[in-house]
C-alpha positions in Angstrom: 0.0 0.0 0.0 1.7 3.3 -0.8 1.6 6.1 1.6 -0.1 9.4 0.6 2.6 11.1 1.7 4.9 9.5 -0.6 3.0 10.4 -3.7 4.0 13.8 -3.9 8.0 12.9 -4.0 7.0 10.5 -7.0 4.9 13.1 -9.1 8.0 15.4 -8.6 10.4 13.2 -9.5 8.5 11.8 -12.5 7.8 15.8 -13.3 11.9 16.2 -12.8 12.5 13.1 -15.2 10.3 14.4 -17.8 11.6 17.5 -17.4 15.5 15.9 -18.7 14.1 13.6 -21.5 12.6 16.1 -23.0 15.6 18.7 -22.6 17.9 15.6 -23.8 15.8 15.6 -27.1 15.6 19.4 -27.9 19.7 19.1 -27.1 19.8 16.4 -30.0 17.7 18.5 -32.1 20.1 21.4 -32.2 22.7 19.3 -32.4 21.7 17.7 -35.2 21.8 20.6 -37.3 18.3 20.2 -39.8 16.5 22.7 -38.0 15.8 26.5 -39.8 17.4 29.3 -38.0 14.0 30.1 -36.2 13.5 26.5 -35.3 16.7 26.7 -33.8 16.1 29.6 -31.7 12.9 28.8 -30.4 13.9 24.9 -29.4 16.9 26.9 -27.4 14.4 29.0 -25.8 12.9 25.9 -24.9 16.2 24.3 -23.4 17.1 27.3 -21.8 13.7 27.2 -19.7 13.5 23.3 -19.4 17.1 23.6 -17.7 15.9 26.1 -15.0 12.8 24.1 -14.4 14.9 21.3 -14.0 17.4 23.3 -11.9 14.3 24.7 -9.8 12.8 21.2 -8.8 16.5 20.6 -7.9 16.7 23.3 -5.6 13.6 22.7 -3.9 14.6 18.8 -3.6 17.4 20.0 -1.9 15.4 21.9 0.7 13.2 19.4 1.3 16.2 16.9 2.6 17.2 19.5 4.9 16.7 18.0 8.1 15.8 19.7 11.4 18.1 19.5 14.2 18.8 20.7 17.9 21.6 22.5 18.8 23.5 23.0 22.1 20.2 25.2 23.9 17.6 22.5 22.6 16.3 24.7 19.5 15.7 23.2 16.4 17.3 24.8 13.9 17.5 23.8 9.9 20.9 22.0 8.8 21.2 21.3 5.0 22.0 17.3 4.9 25.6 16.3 5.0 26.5 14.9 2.1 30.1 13.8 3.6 28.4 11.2 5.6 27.7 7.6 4.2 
């Protein structure tokens, strides 16, 4: 049974994942070469907003792994995960 709470992580990811395959095709698009001028532009538009979409899900990924923690005086403070650690 999947938890409710875990569905939002999976439409995220899946949103993320969608997100590359489709900047990996407009990439092999342009590099391709058979595309007009315009076409060209417009499908770089495209990769240039599907990266910082991709950059921005990211980001807030990120956050979310943030994990709270209590320092010295008992006050839970946000530490971003430590990515040293196994």
């Amino acid at each position: 049974m999947v938890r409710t709470s875990d569905k939002p992580e999976k439409e995220a990811e899946a949103s993320y994942d969608a997100l590359v395959v489709r900047l990996e095709k407009v990439v092999a698009a342009l590099e391709a070469g058979d595309l007009s001028l315009e076409q060209s532009v417009e499908r770089f538009a495209e990769g240039v907003k599907l990266a910082r979409d991709a950059g921005l899900k990211l980001d807030e990924a990120e956050r979310r792994v943030e994990q709270l923690v209590k320092d010295a005086a008992g006050v839970e403070t946000i530490a971003p995960l430590d990515r040293d650690e196994p």
